[in-house]
C-alpha positions in Angstrom: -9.6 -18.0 0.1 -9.1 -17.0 -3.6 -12.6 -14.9 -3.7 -11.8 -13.2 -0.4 -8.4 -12.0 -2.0 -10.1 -10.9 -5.5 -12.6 -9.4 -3.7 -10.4 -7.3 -1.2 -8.5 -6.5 -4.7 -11.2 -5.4 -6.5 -12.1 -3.2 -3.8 -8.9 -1.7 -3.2 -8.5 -2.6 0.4 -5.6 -3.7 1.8 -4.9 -7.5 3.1 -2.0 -5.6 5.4 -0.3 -2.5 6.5 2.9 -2.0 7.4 4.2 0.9 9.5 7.0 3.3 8.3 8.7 6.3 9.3 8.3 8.3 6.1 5.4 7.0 3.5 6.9 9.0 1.0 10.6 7.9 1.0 9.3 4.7 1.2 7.0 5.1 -1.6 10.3 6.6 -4.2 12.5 3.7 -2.2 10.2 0.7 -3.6 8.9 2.5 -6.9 12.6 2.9 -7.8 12.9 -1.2 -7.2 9.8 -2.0 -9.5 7.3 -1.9 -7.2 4.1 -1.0 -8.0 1.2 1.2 -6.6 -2.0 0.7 -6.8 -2.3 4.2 -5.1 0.4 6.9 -4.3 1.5 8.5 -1.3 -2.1 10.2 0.1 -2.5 12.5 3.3 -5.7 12.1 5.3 -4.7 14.6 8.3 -2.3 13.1 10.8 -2.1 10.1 8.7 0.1 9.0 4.8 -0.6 6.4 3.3 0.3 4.2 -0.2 -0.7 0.9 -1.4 1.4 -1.3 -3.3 0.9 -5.2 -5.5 2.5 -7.7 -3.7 2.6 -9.8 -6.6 0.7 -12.5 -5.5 -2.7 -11.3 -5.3 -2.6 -9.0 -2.7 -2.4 -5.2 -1.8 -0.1 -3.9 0.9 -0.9 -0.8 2.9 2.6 1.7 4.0 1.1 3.9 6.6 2.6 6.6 8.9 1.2 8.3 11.4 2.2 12.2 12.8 
C-alpha cells in the first residue's frame, strides 16, 4: 500500500474528495486551522477545487460543483 500512496503523492492526485458548498470558504476555514494545500482554490468551468495534506500520507480533494 505505501508505494500506491507515494505514488498518488508524487503525482498530485488525490486518494479522496470531499464535497462542499463553497471551495473557497472552505479553503480560508482550514488554512486558518493549519492546514495545508498542496494546491489552492482552482476553477475549471462549472467546477472549484483545492487539495490539502492530510497528514498521513495522503492528499484530499474539496470540490464544488455550479
Amino acid at each position: 500500500m505505501k508505494p500506491y500512496k507515494e505514488a498518488l503523492v508524487d503525482d498530485g492526485i488525490p486518494a479522496h474528495s470531499f464535497a462542499v458548498d463553497n471551495v473557497a470558504a472552505e479553503f480560508d476555514r482550514l488554512r486558518d486551522l493549519g492546514v495545508q494545500f498542496t494546491q489552492e482554490p482552482l476553477e475549471m468551468g462549472p467546477v472549484s477545487t483545492a487539495v490539502l495534506d492530510d497528514t498521513c500520507g495522503n492528499l484530499i480533494q474539496i470540490v464544488h460543483s455550479k
